[in-house]
ChimeraX commands (.cxc) that place a marker at each C-alpha (Angstrom):
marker #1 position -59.49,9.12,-2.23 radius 0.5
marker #1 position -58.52,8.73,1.42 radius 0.5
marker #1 position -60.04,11.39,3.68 radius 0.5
marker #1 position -58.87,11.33,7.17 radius 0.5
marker #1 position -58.74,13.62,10.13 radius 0.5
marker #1 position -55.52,15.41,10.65 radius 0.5
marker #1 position -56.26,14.99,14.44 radius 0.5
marker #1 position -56.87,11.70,14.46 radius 0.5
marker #1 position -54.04,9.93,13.02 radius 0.5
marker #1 position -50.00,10.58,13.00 radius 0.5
marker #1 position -48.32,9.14,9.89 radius 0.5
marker #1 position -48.18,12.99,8.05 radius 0.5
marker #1 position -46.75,16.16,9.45 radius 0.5
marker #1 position -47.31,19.62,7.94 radius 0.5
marker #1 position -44.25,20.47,6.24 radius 0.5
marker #1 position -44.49,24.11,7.21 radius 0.5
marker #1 position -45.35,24.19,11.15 radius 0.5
marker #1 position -46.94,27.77,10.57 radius 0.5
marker #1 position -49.38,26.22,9.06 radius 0.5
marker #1 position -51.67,24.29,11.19 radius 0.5
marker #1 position -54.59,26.35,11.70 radius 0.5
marker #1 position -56.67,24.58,14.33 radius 0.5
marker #1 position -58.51,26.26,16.29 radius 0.5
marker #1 position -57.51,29.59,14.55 radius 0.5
marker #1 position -60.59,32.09,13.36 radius 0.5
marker #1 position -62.02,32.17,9.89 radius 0.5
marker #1 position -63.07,35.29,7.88 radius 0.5
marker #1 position -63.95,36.08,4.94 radius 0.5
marker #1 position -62.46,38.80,2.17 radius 0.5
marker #1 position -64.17,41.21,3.54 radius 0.5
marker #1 position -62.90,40.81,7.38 radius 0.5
marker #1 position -66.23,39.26,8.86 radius 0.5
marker #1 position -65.18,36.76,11.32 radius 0.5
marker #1 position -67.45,33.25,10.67 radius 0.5
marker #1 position -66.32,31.20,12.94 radius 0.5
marker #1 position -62.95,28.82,14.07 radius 0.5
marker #1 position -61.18,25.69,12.49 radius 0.5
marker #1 position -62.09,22.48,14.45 radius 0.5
marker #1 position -60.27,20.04,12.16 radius 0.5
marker #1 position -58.45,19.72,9.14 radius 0.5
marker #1 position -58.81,17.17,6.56 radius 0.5
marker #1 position -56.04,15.46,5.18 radius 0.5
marker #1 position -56.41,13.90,1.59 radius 0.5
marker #1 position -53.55,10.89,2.29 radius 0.5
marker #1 position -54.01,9.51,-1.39 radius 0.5
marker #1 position -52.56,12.84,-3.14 radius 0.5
marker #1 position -50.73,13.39,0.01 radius 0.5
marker #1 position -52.05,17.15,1.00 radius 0.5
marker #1 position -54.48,19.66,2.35 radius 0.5
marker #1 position -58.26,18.57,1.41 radius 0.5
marker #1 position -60.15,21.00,3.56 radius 0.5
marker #1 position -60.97,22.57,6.71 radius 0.5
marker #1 position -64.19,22.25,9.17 radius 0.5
marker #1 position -65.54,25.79,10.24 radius 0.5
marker #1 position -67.08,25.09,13.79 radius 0.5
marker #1 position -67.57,21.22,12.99 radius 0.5
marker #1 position -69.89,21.58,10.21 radius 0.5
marker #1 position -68.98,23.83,7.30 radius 0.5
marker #1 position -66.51,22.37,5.02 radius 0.5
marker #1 position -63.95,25.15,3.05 radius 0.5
marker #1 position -61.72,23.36,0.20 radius 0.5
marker #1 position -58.16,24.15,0.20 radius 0.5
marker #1 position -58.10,26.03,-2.90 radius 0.5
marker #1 position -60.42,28.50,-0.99 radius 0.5
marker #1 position -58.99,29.29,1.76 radius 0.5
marker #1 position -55.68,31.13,2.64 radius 0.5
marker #1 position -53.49,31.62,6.19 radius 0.5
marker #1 position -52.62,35.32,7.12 radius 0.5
marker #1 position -51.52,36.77,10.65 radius 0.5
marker #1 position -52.67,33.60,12.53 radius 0.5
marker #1 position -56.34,34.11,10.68 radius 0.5
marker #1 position -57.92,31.92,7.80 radius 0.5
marker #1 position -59.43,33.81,4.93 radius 0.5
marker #1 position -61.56,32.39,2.89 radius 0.5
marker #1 position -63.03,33.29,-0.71 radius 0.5
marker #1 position -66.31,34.74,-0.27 radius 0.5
marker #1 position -68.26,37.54,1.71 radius 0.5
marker #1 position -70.35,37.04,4.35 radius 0.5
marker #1 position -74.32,38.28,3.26 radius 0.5
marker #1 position -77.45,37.53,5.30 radius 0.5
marker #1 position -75.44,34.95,7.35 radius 0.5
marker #1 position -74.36,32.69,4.36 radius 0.5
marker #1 position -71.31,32.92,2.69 radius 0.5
marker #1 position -71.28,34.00,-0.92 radius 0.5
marker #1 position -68.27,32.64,-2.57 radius 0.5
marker #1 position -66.54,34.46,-5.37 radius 0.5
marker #1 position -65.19,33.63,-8.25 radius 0.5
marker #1 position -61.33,32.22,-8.81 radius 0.5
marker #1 position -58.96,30.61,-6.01 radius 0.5
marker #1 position -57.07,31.99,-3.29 radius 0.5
marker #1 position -53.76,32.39,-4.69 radius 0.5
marker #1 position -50.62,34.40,-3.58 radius 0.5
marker #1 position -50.86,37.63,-3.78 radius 0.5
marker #1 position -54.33,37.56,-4.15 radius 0.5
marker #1 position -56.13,41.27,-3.60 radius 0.5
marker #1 position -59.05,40.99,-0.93 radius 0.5
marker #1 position -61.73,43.82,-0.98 radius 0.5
marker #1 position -60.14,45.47,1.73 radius 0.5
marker #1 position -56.19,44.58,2.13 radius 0.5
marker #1 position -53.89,42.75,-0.29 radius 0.5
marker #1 position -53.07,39.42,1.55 radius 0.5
marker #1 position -49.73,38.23,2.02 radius 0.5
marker #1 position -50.49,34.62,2.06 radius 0.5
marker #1 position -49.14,31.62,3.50 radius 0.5
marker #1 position -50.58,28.71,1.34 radius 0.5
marker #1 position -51.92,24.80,2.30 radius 0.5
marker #1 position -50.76,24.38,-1.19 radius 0.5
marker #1 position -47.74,22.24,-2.80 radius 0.5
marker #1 position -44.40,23.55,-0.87 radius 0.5
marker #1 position -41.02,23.24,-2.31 radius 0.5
marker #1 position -39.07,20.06,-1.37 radius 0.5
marker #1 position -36.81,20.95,1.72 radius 0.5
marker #1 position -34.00,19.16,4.28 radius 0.5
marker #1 position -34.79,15.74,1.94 radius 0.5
marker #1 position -38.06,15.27,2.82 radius 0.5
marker #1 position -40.30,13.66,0.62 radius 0.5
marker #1 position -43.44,14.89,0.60 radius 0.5
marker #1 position -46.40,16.75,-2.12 radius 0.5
marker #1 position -48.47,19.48,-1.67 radius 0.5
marker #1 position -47.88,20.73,1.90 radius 0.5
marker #1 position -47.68,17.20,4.01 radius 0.5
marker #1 position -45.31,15.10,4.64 radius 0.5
marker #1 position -44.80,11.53,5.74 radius 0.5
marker #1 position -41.77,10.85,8.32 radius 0.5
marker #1 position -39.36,9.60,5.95 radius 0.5
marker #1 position -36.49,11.03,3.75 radius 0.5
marker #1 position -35.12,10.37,0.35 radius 0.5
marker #1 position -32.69,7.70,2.23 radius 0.5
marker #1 position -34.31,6.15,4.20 radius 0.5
marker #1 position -38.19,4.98,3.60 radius 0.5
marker #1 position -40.15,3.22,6.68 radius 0.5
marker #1 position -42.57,0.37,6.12 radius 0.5
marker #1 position -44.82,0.01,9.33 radius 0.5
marker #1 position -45.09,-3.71,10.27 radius 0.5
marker #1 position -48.66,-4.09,11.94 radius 0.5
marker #1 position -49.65,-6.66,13.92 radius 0.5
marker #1 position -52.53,-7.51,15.68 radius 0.5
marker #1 position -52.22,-8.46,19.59 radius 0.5
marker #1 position -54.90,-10.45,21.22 radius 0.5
marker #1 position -56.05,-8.82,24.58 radius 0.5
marker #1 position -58.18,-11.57,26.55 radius 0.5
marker #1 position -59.96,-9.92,29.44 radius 0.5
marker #1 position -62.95,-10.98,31.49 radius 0.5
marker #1 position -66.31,-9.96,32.79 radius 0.5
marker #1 position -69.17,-11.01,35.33 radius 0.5
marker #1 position -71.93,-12.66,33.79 radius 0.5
marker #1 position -74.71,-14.04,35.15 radius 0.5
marker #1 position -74.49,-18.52,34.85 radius 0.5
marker #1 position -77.48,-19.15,37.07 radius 0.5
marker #1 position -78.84,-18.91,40.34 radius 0.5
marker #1 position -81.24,-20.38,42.71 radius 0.5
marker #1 position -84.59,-18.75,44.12 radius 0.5
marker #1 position -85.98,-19.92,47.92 radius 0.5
marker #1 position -89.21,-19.66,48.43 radius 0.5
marker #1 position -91.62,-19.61,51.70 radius 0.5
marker #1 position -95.30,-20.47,51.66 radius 0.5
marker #1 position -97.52,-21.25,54.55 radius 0.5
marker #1 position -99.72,-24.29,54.89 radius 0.5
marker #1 position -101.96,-26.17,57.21 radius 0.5
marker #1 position -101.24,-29.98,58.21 radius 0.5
marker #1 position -103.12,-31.75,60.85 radius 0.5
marker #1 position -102.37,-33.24,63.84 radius 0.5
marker #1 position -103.15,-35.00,66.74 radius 0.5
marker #1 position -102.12,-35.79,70.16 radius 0.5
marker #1 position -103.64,-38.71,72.67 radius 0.5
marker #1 position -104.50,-37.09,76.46 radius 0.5
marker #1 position -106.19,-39.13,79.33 radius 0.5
marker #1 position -108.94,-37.47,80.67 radius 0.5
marker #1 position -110.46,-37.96,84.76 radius 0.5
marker #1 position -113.97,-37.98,85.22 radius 0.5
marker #1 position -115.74,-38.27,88.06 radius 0.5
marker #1 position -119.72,-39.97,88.59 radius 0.5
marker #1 position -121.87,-39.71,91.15 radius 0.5
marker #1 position -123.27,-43.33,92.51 radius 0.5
marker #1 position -126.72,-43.66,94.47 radius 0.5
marker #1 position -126.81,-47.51,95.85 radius 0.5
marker #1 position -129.40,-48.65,98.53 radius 0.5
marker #1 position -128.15,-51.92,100.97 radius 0.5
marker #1 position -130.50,-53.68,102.90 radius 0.5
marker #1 position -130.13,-53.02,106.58 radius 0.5
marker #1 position -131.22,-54.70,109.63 radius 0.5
marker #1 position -130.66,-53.01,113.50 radius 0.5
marker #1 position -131.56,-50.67,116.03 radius 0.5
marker #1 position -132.25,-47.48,115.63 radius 0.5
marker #1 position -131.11,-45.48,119.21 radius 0.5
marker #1 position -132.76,-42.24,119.09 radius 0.5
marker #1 position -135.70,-42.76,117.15 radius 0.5
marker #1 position -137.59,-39.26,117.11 radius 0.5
marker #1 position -134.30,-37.56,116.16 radius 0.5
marker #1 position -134.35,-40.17,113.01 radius 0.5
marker #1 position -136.89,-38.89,110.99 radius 0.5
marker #1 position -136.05,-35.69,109.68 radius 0.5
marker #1 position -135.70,-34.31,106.32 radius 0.5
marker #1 position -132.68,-33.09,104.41 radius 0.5
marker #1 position -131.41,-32.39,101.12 radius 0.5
marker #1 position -127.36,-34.16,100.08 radius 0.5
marker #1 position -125.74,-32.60,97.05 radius 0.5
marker #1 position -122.92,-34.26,95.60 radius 0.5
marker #1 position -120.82,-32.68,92.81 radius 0.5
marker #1 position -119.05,-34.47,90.02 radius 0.5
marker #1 position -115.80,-33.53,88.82 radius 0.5
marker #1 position -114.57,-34.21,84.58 radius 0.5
marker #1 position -111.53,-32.99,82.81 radius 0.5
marker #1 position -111.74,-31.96,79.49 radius 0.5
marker #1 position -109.05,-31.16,76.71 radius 0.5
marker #1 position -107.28,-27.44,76.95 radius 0.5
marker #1 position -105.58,-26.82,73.30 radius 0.5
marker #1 position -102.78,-24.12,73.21 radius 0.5
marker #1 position -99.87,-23.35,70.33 radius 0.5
marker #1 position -96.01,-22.47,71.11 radius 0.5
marker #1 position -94.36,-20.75,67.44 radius 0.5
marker #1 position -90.93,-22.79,67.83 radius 0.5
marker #1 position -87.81,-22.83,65.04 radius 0.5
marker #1 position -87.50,-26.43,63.68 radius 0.5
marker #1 position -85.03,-26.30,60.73 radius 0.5
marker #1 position -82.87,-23.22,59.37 radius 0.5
marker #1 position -82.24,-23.16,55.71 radius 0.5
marker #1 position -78.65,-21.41,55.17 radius 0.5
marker #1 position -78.23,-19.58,51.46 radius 0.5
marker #1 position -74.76,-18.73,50.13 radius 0.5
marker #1 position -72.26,-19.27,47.71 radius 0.5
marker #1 position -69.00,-21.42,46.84 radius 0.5
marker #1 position -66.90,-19.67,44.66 radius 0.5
marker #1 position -64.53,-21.71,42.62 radius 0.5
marker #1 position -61.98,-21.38,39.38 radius 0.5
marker #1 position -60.68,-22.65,36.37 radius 0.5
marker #1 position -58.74,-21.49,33.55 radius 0.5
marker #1 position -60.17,-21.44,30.07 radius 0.5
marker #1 position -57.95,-21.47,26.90 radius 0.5
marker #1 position -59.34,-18.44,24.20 radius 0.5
marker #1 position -58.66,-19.33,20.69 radius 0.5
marker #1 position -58.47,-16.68,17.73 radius 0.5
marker #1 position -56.46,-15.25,15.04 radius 0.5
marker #1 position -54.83,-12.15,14.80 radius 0.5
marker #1 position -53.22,-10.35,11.60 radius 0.5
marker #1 position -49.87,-9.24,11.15 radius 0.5
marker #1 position -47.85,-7.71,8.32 radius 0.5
marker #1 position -45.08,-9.54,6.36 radius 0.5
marker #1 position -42.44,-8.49,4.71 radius 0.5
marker #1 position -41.10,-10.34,1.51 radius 0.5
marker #1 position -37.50,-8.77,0.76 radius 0.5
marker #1 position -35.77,-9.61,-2.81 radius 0.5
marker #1 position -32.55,-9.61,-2.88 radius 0.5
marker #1 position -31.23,-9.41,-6.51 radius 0.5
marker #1 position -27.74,-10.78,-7.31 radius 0.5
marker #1 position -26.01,-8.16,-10.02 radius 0.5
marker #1 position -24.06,-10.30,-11.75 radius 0.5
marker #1 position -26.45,-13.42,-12.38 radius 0.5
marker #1 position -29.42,-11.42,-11.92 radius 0.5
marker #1 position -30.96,-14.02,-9.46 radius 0.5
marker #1 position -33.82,-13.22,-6.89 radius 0.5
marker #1 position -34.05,-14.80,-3.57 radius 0.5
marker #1 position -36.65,-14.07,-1.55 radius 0.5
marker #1 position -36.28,-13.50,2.76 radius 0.5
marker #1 position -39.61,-13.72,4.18 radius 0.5
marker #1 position -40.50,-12.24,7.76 radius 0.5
marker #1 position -42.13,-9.69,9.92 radius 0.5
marker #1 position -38.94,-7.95,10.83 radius 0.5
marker #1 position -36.09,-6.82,8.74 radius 0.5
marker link #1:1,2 radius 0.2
marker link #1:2,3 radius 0.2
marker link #1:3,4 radius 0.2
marker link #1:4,5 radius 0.2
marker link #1:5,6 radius 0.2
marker link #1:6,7 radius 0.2
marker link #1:7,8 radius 0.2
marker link #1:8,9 radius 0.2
marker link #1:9,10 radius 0.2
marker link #1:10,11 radius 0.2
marker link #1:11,12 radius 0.2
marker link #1:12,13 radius 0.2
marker link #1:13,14 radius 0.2
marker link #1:14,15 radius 0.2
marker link #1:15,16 radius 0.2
marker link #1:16,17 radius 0.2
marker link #1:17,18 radius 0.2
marker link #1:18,19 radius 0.2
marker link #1:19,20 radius 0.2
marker link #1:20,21 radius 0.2
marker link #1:21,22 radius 0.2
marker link #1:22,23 radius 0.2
marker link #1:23,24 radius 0.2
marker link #1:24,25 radius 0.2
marker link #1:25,26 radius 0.2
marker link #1:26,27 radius 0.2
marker link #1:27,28 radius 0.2
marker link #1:28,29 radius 0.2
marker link #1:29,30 radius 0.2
marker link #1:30,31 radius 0.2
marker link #1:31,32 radius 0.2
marker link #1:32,33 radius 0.2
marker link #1:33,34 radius 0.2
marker link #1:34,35 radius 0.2
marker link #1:35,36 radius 0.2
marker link #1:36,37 radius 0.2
marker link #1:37,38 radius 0.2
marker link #1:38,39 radius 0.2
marker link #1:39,40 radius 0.2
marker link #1:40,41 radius 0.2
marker link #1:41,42 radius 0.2
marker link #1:42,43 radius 0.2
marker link #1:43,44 radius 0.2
marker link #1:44,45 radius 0.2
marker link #1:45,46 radius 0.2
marker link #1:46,47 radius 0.2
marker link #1:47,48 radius 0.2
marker link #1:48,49 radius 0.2
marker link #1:49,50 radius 0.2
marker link #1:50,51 radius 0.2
marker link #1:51,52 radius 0.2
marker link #1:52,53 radius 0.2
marker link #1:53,54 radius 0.2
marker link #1:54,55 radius 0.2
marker link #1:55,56 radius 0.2
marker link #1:56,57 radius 0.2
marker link #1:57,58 radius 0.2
marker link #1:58,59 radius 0.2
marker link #1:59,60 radius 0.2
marker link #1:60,61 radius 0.2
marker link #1:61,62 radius 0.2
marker link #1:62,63 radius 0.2
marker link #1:63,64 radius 0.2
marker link #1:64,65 radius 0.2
marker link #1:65,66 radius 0.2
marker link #1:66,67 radius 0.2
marker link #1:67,68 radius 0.2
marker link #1:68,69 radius 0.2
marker link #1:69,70 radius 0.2
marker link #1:70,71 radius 0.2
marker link #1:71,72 radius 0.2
marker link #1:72,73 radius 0.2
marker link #1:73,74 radius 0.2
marker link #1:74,75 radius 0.2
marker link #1:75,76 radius 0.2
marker link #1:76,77 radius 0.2
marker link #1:77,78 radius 0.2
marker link #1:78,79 radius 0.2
marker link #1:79,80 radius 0.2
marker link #1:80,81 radius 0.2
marker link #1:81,82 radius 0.2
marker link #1:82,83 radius 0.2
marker link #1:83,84 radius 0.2
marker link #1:84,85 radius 0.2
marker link #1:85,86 radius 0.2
marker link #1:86,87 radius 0.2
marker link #1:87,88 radius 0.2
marker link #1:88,89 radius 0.2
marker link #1:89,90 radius 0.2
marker link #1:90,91 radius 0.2
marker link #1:91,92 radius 0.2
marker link #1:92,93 radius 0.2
marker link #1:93,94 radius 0.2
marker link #1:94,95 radius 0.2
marker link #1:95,96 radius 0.2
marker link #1:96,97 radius 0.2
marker link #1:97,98 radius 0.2
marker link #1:98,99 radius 0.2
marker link #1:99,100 radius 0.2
marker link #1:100,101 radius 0.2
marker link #1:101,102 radius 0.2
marker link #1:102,103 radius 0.2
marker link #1:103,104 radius 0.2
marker link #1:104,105 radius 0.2
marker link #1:105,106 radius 0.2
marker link #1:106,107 radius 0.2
marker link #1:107,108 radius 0.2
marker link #1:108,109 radius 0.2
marker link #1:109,110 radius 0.2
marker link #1:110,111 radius 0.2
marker link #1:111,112 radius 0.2
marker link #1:112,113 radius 0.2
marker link #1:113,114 radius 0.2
marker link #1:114,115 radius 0.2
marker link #1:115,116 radius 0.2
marker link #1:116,117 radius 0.2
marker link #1:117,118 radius 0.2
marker link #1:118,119 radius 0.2
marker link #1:119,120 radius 0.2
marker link #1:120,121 radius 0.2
marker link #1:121,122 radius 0.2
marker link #1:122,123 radius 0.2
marker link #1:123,124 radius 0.2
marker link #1:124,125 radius 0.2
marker link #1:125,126 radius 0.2
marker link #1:126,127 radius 0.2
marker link #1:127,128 radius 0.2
marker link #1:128,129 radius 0.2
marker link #1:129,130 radius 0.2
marker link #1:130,131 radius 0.2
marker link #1:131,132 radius 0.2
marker link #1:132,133 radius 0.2
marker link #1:133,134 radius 0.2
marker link #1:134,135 radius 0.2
marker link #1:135,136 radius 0.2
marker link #1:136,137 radius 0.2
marker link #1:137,138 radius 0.2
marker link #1:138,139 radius 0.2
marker link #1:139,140 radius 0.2
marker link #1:140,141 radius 0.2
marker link #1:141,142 radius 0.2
marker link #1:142,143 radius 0.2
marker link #1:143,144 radius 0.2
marker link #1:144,145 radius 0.2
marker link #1:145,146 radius 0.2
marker link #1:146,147 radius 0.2
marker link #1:147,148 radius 0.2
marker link #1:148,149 radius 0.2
marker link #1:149,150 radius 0.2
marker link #1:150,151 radius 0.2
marker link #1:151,152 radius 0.2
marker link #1:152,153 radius 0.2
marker link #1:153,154 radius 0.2
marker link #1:154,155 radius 0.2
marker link #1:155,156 radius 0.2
marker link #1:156,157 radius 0.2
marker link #1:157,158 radius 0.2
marker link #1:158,159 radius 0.2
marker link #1:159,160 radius 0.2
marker link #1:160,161 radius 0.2
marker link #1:161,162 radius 0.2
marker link #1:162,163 radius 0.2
marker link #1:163,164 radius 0.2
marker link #1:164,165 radius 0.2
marker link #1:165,166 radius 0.2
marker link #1:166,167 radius 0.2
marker link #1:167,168 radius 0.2
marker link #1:168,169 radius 0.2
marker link #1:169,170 radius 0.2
marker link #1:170,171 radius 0.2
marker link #1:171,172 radius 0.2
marker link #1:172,173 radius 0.2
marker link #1:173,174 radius 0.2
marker link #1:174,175 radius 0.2
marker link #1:175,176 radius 0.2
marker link #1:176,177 radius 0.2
marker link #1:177,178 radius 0.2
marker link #1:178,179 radius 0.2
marker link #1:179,180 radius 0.2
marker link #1:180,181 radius 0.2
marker link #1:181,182 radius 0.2
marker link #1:182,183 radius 0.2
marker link #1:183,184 radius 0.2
marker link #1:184,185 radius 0.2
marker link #1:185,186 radius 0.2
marker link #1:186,187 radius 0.2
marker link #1:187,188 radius 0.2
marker link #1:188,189 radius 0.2
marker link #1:189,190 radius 0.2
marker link #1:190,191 radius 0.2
marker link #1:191,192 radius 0.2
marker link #1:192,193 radius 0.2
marker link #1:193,194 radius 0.2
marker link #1:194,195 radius 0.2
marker link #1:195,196 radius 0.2
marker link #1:196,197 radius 0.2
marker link #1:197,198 radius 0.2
marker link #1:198,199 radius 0.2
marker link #1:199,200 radius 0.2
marker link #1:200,201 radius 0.2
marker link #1:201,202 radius 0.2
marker link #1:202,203 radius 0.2
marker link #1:203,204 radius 0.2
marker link #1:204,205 radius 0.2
marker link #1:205,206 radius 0.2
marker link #1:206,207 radius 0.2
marker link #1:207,208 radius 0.2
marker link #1:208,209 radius 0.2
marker link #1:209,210 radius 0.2
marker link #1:210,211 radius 0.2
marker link #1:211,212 radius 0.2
marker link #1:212,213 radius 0.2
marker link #1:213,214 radius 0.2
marker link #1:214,215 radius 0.2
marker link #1:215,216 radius 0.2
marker link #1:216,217 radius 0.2
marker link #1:217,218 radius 0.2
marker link #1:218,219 radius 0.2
marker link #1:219,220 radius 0.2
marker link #1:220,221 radius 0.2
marker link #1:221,222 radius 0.2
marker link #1:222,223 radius 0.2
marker link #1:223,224 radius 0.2
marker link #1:224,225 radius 0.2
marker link #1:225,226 radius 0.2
marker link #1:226,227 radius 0.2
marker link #1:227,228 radius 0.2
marker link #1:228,229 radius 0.2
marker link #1:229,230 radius 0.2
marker link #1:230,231 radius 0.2
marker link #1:231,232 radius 0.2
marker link #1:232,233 radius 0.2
marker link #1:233,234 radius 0.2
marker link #1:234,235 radius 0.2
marker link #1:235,236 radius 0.2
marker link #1:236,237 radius 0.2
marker link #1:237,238 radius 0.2
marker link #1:238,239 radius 0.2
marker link #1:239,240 radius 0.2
marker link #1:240,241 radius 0.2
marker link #1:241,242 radius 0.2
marker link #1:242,243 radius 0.2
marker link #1:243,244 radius 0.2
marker link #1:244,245 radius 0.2
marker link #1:245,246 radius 0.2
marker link #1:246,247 radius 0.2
marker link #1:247,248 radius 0.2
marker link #1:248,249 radius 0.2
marker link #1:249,250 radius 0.2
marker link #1:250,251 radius 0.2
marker link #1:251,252 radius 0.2
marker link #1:252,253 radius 0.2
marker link #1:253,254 radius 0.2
marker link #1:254,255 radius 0.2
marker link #1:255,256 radius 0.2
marker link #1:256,257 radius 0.2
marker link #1:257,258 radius 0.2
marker link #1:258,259 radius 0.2
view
């Protein structure tokens, strides 16, 4: 059995319009509303009505469940918040506990304007004509950003030593004595005492530091492109047509995905 959402596909129509019931509200016999249809299931082996879902999580079989005045009824009172179902299906004519329900039915409708069809659906074809679907399979290639690799700079500090060559003045104080021979004129004045101080100059190294940009190291990237071929396989329907001869009663066969 193939159970599918009747909103989610489009191969089967209802054969009766009046009876899609989404989104219409559910009571039981009694008149207690439960809640609304949010989908209806469509059983595409047998071709028909399975069930409906009661706010997305209660499922109601087909058999019990009827339409009436745009409202679903369905077998069963409402008691202590759960439904109590009773006993037999909804059928026409069926006699609720407070009305007698003139009921529209997801049930087996009588074959009308050629359609083929069972049991309330229908697919879109007719007694002439029958469509076979060819599927294929198309291959979408797209693309997306990944990440291929990189590169990650670094800075770290260190300490390397160097030196520098500076010449350096220094001056030295010289005492020499020279042997002397003559005349003194004013004698008396000669002798006195006195003190000569003589100062000696030296240069000596001053160190200072100047924070100056040697090298730049520029980060950025190339962008480039190439094509890649993508490779895969992809299904597709075909269609093998026999042809039968009515005289000699000879088969050939035309292959192909279109006819």
């Amino acid at each position: 059995m193939a159970i599918v959402y009747y909103s989610q596909q489009d191969e089967y129509d209802l054969v009766n319009t009046g009876q899609d019931c989404m989104g219409w509200t559910v009571v039981d016999q009694a008149g207690n509303e439960i809640g609304a249809v949010t989908e209806m299931l469509i059983d595409t082996d047998r071709q028909m009505v399975d069930s409906i879902l009661i706010d997305r999580r209660k499922r109601i079989p087909a058999q019990d469940f009827a339409l009436r005045d745009g409202r679903v009824v369905v077998r069963g009172v409402m008691r202590g918040g759960e439904l109590e179902m009773t006993e037999g299906a909804m059928t026409e004519g069926a006699t609720t506990e407070t009305e007698t329900a003139n009921v529209a039915y997801a049930a087996p409708l009588p074959n009308t304007q050629g359609a083929r069809h069972v049991a309330g659906l229908t697919s879109e074809a007719n007694e002439d004509e029958i469509t076979l679907p060819i599927i294929e399979e198309q291959l979408r290639v797209g693309k997306r950003a990944v990440e291929s690799g990189g590169a990650r700079v670094r800075t770290t500090m260190e300490e390397v030593p160097v030196e520098e060559s500076v010449t350096l003045r220094e001056e030295n104080v010289t005492v020499e004595r020279r042997p002397v021979n003559r005349s003194v004129e004013n004698a008396p004045a000669a002798f006195k005492e006195g003190t000569i101080e003589v100062t000696e100059m030296a240069e000596v190294p001053v160190v200072s530091k100047e924070t100056r940009v040697v090298e730049e190291v520029v980060i950025g990237k190339e962008v480039t492109e190439h094509t890649e071929t993508v490779r895969d396989t992809i299904k597709r329907t075909e269609v093998e047509v026999d042809e039968i001869d009515s005289t000699t009663r000879d088969v050939q066969t035309r292959r192909g995905g279109n006819i």
